[in-house]
One Martini backbone bead per residue (centre of mass of N, CA, C, O) as a GRO file, in nm:
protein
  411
    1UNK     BB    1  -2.012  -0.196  -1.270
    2UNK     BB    2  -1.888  -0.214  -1.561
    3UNK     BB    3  -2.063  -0.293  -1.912
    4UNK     BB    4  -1.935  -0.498  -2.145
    5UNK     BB    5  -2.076  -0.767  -2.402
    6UNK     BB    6  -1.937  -1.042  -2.554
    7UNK     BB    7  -2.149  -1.218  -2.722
    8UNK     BB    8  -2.016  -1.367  -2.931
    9UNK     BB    9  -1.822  -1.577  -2.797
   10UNK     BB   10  -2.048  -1.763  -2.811
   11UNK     BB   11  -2.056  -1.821  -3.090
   12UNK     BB   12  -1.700  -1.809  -3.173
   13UNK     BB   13  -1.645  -2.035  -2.999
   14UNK     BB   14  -1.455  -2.327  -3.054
   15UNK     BB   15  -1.536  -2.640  -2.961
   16UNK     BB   16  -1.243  -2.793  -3.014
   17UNK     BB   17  -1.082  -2.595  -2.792
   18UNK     BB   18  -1.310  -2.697  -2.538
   19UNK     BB   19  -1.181  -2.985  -2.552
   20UNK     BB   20  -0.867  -2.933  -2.574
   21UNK     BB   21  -0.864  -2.832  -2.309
   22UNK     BB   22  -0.974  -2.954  -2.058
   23UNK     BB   23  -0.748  -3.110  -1.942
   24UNK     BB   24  -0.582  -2.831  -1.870
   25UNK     BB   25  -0.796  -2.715  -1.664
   26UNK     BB   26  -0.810  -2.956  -1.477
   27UNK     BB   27  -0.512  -2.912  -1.362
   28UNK     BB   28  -0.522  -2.606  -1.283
   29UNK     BB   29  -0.733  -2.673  -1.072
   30UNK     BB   30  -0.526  -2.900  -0.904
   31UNK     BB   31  -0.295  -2.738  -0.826
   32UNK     BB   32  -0.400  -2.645  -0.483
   33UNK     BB   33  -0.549  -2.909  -0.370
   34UNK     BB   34  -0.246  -2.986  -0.162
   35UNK     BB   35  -0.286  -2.674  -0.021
   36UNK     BB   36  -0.220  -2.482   0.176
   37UNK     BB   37  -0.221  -2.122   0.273
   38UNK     BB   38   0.058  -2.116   0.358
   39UNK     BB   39   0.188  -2.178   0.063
   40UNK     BB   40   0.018  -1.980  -0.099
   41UNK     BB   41   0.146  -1.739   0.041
   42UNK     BB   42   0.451  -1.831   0.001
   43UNK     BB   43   0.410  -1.800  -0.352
   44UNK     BB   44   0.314  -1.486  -0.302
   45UNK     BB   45   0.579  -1.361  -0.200
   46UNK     BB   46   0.700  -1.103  -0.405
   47UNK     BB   47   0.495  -1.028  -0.599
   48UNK     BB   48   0.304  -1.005  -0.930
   49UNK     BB   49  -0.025  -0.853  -0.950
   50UNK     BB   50  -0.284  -0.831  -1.204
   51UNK     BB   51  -0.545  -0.572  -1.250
   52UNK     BB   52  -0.832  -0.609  -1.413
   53UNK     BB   53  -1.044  -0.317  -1.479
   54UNK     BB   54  -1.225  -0.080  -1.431
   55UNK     BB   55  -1.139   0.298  -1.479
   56UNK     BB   56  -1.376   0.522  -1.407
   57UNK     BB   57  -1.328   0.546  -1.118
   58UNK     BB   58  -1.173   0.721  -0.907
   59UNK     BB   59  -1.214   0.615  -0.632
   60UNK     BB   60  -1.142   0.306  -0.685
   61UNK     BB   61  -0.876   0.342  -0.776
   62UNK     BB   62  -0.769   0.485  -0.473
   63UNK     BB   63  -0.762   0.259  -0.352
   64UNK     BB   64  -0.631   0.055  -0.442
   65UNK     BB   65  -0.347   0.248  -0.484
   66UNK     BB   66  -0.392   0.302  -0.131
   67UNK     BB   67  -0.488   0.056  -0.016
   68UNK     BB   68  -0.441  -0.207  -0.083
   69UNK     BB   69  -0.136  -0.165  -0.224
   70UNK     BB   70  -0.015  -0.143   0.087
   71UNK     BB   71  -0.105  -0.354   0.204
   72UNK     BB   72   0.025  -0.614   0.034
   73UNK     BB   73   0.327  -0.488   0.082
   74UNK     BB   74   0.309  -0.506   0.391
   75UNK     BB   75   0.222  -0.815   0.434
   76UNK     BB   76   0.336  -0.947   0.108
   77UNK     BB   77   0.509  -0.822  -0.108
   78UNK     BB   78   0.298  -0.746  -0.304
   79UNK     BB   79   0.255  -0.640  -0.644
   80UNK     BB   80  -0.015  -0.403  -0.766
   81UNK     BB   81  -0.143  -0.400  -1.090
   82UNK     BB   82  -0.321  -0.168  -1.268
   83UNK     BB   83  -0.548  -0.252  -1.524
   84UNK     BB   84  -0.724  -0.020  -1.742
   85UNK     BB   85  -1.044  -0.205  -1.868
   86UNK     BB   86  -1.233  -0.303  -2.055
   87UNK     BB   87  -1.453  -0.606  -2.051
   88UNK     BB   88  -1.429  -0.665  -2.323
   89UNK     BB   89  -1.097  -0.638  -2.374
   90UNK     BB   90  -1.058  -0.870  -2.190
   91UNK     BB   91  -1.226  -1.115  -2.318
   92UNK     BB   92  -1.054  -1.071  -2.580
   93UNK     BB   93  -0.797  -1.146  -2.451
   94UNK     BB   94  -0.835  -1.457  -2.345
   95UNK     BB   95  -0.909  -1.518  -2.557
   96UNK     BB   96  -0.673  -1.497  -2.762
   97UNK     BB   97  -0.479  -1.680  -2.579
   98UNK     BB   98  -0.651  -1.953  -2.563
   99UNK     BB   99  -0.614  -1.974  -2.882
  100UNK     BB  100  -0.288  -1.934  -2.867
  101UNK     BB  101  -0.188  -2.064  -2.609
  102UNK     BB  102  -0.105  -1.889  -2.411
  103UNK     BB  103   0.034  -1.683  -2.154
  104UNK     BB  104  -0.081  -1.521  -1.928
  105UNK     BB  105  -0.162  -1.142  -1.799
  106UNK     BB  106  -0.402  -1.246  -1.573
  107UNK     BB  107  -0.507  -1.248  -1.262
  108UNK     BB  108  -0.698  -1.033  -1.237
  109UNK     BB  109  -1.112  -0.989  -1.271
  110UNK     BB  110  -1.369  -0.768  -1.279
  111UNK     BB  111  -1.684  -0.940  -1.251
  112UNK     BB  112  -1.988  -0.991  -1.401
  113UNK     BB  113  -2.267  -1.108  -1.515
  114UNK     BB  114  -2.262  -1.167  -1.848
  115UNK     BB  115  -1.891  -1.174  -1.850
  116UNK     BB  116  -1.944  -1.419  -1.650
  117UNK     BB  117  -2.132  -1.627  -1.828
  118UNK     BB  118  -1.906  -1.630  -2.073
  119UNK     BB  119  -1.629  -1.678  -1.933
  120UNK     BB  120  -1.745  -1.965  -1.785
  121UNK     BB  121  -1.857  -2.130  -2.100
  122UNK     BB  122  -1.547  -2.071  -2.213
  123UNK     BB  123  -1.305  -2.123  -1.994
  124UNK     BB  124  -1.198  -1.858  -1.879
  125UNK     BB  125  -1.138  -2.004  -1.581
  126UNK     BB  126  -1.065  -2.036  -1.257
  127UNK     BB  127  -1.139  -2.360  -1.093
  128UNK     BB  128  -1.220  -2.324  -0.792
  129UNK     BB  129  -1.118  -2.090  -0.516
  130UNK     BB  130  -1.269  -2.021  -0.251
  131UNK     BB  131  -1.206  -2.251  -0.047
  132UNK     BB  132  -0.916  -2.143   0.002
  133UNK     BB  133  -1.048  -1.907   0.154
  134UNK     BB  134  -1.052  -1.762   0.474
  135UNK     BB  135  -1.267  -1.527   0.435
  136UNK     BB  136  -1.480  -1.679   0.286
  137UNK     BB  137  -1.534  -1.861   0.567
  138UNK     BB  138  -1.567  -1.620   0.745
  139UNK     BB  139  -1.761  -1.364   0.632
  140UNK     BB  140  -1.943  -1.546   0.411
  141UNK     BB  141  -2.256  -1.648   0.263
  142UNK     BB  142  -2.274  -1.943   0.118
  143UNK     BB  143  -2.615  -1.962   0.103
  144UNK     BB  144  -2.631  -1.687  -0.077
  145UNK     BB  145  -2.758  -1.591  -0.355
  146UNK     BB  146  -2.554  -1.375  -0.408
  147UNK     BB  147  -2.271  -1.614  -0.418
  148UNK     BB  148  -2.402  -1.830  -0.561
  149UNK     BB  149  -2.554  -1.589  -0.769
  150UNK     BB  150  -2.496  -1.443  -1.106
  151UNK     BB  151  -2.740  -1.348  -1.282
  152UNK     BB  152  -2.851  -1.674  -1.190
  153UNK     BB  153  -2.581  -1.784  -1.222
  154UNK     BB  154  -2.343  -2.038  -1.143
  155UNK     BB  155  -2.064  -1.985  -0.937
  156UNK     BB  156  -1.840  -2.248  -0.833
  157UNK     BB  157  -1.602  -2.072  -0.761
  158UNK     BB  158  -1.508  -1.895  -0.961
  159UNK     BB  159  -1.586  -1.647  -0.774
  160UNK     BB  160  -1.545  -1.318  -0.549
  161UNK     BB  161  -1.663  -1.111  -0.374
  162UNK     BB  162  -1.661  -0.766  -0.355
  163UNK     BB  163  -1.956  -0.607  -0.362
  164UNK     BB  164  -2.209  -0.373  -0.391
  165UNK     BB  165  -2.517  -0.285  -0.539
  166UNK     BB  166  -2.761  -0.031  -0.610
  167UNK     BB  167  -3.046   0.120  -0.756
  168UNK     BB  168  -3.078   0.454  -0.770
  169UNK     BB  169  -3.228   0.742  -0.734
  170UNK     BB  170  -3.206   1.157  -0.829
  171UNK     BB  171  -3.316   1.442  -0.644
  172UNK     BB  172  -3.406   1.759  -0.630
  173UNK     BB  173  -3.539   1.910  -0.370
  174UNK     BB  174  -3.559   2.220  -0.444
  175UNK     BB  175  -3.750   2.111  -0.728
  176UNK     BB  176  -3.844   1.860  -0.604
  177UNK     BB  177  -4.092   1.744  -0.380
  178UNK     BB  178  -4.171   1.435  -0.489
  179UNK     BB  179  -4.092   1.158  -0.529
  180UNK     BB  180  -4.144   0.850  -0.725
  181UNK     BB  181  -4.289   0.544  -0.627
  182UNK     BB  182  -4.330   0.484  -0.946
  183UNK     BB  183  -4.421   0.466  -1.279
  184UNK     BB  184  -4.647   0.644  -1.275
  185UNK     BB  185  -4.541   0.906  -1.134
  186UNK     BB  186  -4.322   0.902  -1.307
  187UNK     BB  187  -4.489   0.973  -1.573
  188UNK     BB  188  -4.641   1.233  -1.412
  189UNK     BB  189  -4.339   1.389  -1.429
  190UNK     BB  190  -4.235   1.414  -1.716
  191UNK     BB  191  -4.521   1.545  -1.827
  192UNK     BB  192  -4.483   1.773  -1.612
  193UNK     BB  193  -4.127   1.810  -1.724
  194UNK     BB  194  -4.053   1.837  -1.990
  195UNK     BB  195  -3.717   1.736  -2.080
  196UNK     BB  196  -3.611   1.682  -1.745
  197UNK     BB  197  -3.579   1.385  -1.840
  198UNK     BB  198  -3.299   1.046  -1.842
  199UNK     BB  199  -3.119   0.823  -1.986
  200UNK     BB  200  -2.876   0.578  -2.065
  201UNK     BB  201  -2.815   0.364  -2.324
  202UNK     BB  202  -2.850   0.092  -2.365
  203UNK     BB  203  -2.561  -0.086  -2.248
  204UNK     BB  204  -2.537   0.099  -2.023
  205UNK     BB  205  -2.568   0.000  -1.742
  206UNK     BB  206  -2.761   0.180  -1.576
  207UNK     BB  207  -2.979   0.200  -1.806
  208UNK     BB  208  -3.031  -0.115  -1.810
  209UNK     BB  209  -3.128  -0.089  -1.512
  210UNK     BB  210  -3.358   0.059  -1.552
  211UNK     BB  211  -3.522  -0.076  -1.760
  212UNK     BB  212  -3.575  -0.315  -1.528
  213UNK     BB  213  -3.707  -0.147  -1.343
  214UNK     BB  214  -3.972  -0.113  -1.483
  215UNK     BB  215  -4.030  -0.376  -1.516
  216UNK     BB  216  -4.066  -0.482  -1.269
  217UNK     BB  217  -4.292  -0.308  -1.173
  218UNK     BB  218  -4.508  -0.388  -1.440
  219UNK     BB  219  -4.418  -0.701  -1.431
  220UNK     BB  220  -4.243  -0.774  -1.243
  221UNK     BB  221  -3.983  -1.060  -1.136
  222UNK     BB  222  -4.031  -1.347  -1.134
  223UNK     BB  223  -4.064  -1.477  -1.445
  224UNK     BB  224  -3.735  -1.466  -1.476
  225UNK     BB  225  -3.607  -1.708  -1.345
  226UNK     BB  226  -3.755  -1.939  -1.573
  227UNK     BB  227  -3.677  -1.819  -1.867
  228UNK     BB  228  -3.659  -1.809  -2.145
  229UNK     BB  229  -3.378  -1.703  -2.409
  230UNK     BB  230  -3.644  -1.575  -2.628
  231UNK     BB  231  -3.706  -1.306  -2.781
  232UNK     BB  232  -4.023  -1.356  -2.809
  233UNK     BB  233  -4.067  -1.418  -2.484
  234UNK     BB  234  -3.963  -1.158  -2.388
  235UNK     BB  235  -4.087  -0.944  -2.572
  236UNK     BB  236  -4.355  -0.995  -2.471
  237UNK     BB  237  -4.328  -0.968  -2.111
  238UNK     BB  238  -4.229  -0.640  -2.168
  239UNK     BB  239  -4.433  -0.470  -2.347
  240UNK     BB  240  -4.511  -0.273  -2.132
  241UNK     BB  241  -4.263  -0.148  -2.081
  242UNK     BB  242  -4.246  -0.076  -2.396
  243UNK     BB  243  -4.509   0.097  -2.367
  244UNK     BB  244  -4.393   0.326  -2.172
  245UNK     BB  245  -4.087   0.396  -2.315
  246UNK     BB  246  -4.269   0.538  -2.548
  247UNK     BB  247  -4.419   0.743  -2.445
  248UNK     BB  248  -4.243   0.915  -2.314
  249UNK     BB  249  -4.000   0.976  -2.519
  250UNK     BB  250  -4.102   1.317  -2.587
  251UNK     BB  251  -4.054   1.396  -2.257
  252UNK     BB  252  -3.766   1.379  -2.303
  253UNK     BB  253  -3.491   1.484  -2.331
  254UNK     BB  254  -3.502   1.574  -2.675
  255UNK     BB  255  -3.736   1.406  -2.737
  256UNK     BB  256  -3.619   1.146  -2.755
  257UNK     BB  257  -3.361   1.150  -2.966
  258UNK     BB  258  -3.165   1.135  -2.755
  259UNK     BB  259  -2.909   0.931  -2.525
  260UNK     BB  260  -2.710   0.914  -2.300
  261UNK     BB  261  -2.406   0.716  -2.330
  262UNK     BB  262  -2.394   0.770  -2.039
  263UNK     BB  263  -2.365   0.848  -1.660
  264UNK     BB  264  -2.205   1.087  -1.695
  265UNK     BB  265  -2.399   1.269  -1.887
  266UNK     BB  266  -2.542   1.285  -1.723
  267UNK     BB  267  -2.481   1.375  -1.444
  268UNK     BB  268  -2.421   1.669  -1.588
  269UNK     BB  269  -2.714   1.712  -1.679
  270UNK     BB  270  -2.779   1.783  -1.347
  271UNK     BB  271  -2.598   1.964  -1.252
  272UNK     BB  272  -2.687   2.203  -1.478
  273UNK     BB  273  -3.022   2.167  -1.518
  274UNK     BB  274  -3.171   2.024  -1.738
  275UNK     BB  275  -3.243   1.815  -1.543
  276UNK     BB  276  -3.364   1.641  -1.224
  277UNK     BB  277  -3.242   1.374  -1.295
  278UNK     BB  278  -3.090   1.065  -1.165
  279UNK     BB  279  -2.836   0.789  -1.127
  280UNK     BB  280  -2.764   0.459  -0.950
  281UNK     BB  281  -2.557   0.169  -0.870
  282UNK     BB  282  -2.413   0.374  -0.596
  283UNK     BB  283  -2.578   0.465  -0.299
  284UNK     BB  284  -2.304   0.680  -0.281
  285UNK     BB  285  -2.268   0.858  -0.456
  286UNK     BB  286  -2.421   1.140  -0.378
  287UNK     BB  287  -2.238   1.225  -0.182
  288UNK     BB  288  -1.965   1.228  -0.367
  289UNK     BB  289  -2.093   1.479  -0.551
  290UNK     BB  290  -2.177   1.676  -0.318
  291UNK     BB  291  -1.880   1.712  -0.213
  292UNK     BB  292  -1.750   1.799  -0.504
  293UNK     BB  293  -1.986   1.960  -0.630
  294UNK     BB  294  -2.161   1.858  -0.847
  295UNK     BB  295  -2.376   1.859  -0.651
  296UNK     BB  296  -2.649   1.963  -0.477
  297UNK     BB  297  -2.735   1.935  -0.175
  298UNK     BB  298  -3.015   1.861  -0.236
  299UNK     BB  299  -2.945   1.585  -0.283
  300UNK     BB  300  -3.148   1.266  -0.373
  301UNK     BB  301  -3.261   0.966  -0.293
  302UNK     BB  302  -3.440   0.700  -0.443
  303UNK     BB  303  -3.711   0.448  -0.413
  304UNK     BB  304  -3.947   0.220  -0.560
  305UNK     BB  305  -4.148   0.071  -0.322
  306UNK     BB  306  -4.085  -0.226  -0.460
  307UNK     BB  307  -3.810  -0.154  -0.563
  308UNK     BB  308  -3.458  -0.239  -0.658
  309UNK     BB  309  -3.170  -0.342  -0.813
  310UNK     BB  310  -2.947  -0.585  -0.708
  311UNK     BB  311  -2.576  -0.635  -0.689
  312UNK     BB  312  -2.272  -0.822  -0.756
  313UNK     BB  313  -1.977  -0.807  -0.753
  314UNK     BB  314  -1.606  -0.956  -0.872
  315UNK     BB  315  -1.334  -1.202  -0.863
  316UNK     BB  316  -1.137  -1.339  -1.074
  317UNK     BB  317  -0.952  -1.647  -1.259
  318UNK     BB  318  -0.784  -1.688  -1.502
  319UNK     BB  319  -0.687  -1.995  -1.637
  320UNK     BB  320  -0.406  -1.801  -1.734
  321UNK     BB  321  -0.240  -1.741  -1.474
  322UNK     BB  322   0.074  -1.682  -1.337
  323UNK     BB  323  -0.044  -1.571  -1.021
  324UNK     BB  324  -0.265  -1.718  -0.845
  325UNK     BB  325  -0.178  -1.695  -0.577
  326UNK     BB  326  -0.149  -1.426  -0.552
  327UNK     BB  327  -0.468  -1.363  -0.638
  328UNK     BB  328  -0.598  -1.502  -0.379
  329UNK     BB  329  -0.470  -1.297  -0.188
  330UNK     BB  330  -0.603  -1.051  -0.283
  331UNK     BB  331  -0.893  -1.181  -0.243
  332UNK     BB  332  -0.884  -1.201   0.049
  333UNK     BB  333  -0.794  -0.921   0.119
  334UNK     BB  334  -1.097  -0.802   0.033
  335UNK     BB  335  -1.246  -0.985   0.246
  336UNK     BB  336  -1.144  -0.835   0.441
  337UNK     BB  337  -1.277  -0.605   0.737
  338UNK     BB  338  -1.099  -0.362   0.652
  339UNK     BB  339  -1.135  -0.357   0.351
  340UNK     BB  340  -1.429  -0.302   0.354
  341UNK     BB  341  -1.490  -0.123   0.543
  342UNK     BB  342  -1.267   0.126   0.355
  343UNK     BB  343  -1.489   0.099   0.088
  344UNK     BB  344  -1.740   0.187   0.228
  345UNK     BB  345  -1.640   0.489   0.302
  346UNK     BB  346  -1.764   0.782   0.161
  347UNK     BB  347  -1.493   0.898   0.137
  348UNK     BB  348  -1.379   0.687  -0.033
  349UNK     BB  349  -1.657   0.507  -0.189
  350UNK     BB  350  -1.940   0.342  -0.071
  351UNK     BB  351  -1.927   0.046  -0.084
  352UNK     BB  352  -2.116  -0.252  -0.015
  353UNK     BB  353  -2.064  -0.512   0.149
  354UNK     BB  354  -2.009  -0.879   0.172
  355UNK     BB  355  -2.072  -0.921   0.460
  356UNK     BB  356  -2.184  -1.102   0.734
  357UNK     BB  357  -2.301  -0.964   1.019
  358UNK     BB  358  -2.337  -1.235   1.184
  359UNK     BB  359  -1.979  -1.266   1.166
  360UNK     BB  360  -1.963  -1.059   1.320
  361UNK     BB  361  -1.802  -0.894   1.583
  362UNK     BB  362  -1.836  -0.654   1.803
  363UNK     BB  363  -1.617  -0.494   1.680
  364UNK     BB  364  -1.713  -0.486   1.421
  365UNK     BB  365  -2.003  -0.381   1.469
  366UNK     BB  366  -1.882  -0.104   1.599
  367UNK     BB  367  -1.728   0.014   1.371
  368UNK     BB  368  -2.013  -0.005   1.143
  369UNK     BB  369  -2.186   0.196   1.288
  370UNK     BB  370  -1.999   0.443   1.259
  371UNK     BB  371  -2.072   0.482   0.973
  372UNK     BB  372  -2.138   0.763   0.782
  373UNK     BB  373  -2.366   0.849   0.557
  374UNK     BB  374  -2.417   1.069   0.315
  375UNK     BB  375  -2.543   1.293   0.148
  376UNK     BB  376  -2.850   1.164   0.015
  377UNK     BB  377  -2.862   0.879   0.122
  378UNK     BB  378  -2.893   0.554   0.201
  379UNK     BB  379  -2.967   0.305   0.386
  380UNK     BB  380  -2.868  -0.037   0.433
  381UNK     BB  381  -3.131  -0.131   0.552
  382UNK     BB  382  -3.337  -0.016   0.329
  383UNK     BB  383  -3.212  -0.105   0.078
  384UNK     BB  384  -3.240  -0.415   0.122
  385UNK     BB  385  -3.532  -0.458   0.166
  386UNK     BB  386  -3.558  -0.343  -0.157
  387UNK     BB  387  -3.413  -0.598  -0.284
  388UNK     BB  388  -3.369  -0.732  -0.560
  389UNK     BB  389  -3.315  -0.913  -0.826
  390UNK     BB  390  -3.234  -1.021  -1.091
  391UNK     BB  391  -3.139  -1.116  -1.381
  392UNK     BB  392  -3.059  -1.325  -1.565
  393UNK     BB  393  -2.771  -1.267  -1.781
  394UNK     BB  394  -2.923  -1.425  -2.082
  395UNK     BB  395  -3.160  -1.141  -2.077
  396UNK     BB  396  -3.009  -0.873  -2.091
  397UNK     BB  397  -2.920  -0.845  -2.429
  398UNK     BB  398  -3.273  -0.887  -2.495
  399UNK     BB  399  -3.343  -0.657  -2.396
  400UNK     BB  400  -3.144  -0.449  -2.521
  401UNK     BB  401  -3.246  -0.539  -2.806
  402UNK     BB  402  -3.548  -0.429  -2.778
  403UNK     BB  403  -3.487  -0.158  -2.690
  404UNK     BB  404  -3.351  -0.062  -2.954
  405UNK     BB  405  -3.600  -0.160  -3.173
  406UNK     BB  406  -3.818   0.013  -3.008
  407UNK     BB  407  -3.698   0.314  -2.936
  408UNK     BB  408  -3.477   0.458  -3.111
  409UNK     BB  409  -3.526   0.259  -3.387
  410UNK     BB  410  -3.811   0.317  -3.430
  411UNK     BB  411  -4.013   0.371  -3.734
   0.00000   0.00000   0.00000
C-alpha cells in the first residue's frame, strides 16, 4: 500500500476536542454490541459503502470494481463506491470532519503503519469491530503477531487484515549473473555498475521499506522493538546503515544527486535499461510487469539472505462512518476464502494471502495449491521463511527524516 504521513495530526490535533468526542466514541463503539452478524448484515443490505484508499494500482482498482463490488451486489445488494486518494488526504479528511464535529463520508479506509498509527491515536477510527466479523473468525489467526500489531503498534480490533506485503529487490538475469546476497554484495556490485542502481526516496513507501532493509542487514532488527522514538537515540543506532548509504550514494544513477520520486519512476528507469534493479513491496509485481511487457521476461526477485521486511495492510472504519454495518459486510467478504484467494492470483493481482492455511479445510488447501506463481516470483513459503517485521510505526518517519538530512540535504 501506498503511504503518505500526516504526521502534524499528532501535533495539532487539540486536546479538548480529544477529551470533547471520548463520550461520542464511546457510544459509537457500543452501536453493534448486542448485534448479532444478522441484524448486521440486514442494516447493511441495500445500501452504499464508500471505499477510500490509494488508487494508483490498476491491479487492485480492477479487483475492487470486477470483484468485490459484483461480489457484494450480488450477494447483499451493496453498492460500493471506491473513492481514489491518498492516505495523506484521507486522514486530513477524517480529522476535518471530526474537527467540525460533522456527518462523516468515509465508510472503508485502507490504511496500515504510521497512519494507522496517526488516526487511531487521535480517535479518528470506529472499533473495535473484529469480533464481530465471522470470517475474521473462520479465517484469520487471531493470536498471530501480523493481526495482534501494525507496524509494533497494537491493533485492538480497530482494523482487519486486507493482504500482505513483503520487499523484495528485481533484477534482469540476461545482465547480471548473481543477485547481491546482503549489503555488501550489494555495495560492490553498485561500485562496479556505477550509475546502474537506485532507490525511490522516501518517504515513497518502497524507497523508504529499501532503507530498512539496509538497517535491517547492518545492524540487524531486535533492537528496534523496544527503542526510544527520538531522533537522536534512532539516528545513534542507524549511523553505519546511513554512513553506507552515503559511500553508495556517488556510483548510483545520475550520481546520486537526485532520486526517482516514486517507485514508477524506477520501475521506467529498469524497462527502459538505465539501471539494472528495481525493486518491491508487492512479491508478485514483477510476474505482472513481464506480462504486460514492461520488463523484460528474464527479469527475477531476490531476497537478501538475512531477509526482507513484511508487512500487513489493512481496512478500518472512521469513528463517523454513515454506513458501518455495510463497512463490516465489506471488510467480512474480503475476509473470505473467495476473494482472498481471488486476489492471490498473478493473474488478477498477485497480493499475498492473510488467512491462516492451517484453518482452511482440505478443498481449500487444494485450490491454493492450485495457483501457479508467475514469471520471476518467488514462492509463498520462500517469501515467509525470509520475513523480518517491521519497525514500530512511530520510528519510521525518524528514519526517513534522518536519512532526508544526511544522504540528499546533507551540505
Amino acid at each position: 500500500m501506498k503511504r503518505f504521513i500526516s504526521v502534524l495530526l499528532l501535533l495539532i490535533f487539540p486536546i479538548f476536542l480529544l477529551a470533547g468526542c471520548g463520550q461520542k466514541n464511546n457510544q459509537a463503539e457500543n452501536e453493534f454490541k448486542n448485534k448479532n452478524w444478522n441484524d448486521i448484515l440486514k442494516s447493511a443490505k441495500g445500501t452504499t459503502v464508500n471505499f477510500y484508499g490509494w488508487g494508483g494500482s490498476e491491479q487492485t482498482n480492477k479487483w475492487l470494481d470486477n470483484y468485490l463490488s459484483k461480489e457484494l451486489k450480488q450477494k447483499y445488494n451493496i453498492t460500493l463506491k471506491r473513492v481514489p486518494m491518498d492516505i495523506d488526504d484521507i486522514l486530513n479528511k477524517m480529522l476535518g470532519e471530526k474537527q467540525a464535529d460533522g456527518k462523516g463520508t468515509i465508510d472503508v479506509v485502507w490504511i496500515n503503519g504510521e497512519n494507522f498509527y496517526t488516526a487511531k491515536k487521535n480517535r479518528l477510527l470506529y472499533g473495535p469491530f473484529t469480533g464481530k466479523l465471522p470470517n475474521y473468525k473462520k479465517y484469520i489467526d487471531q493470536n498471530s503477531k501480523d493481526v495482534q500489531y501494525d507496524f509494533g503498534y497494537p491493533i485492538d480490533g480497530y482494523e482487519a487484515p486486507y493482504g500482505k506485503a513483503q520487499f523484495v529487490m528485481i533484477y534482469d538475469t540476461a545482465k547480471v549473473t548473481n543477485a547481491p546476497k546482503n549489503y555488501e554484495e550489494l555495495m560492490n556490485f553498485i561500485k562496479a555498475n556505477p550509475g546502474k542502481f537506485t532507490y525511490p526516496a522516501p518517504p515513497d513507501f518502497t524507497g523508504s521499506a529499501f532503507v530498512r532493509n539496509i538497517i535491517y542487514d547492518i545492524v540487524g532488527y531486535q533492537k528496534f522493538s523496544n527503542m526510544k522514538p527520538d531522533k537522536e537515540t534512532v539516528e545513534k543506532e542507524i549511523k553505519p546503515a546511513i554512513d553506507y548509504l552515503e559511500e553508495i550514494k556517488p556510483y548510483l544513477w545520475n550520481k546520486g544527486e537526485t532520486y526517482p520520486s516514486n517507485i514508477s519512476m524506477l520501475n521506467n528507469l529498469y524497462s527502459e535499461g538505465q539501471v539494472l534493479d528495481t525493486m518491491s513491496y508487492n512479491p508478485n509485481s514483477v510476474s505482472q510487469q513481464i506480462e504486460n511487457g514492461q520488463f523484460p521476461n528474464t527479469s527475477k526477485s531476490f531476497l537478501f539472505e538475512k531477509g526482507t521486511v513484511g508487512n500487513t495492510n489493512f481496512l478500518a472504519i472512521p469513528f463517523n462512518a454513515p454506513n458501518k454495518a455495510g463497512a463490516m459486510a465489506v471488510i467480512n467478504m474480503v475476509l473470505s476464502f473467495d476473494a482472498q484467494y481471488s486476489k492471490y492470483n498473478p493473474d488478477v493481482w498477485g497480493d499475498l494471502p492473510v488467512f491462516d492455511n492451517n484453518k482452511l479445510d482440505n478443498s481449500e488447501k487444494e485450490r491454493l495449491g492450485k495457483v501457479k506463481i508467475g514469471e520471476g516470483a518467488i514462492p509463498q513459503e520462500q517469501l515467509f521463511k525470509a520475513r523480518l517485521p517491521e519497525v514500530p510505526a512511530d520510528l519510521v518517519p525518524i528514519i526517513e527524516k534522518v536519512w532526508m538530512e544526511n544522504i540528499p540535504n546533507k551540505k
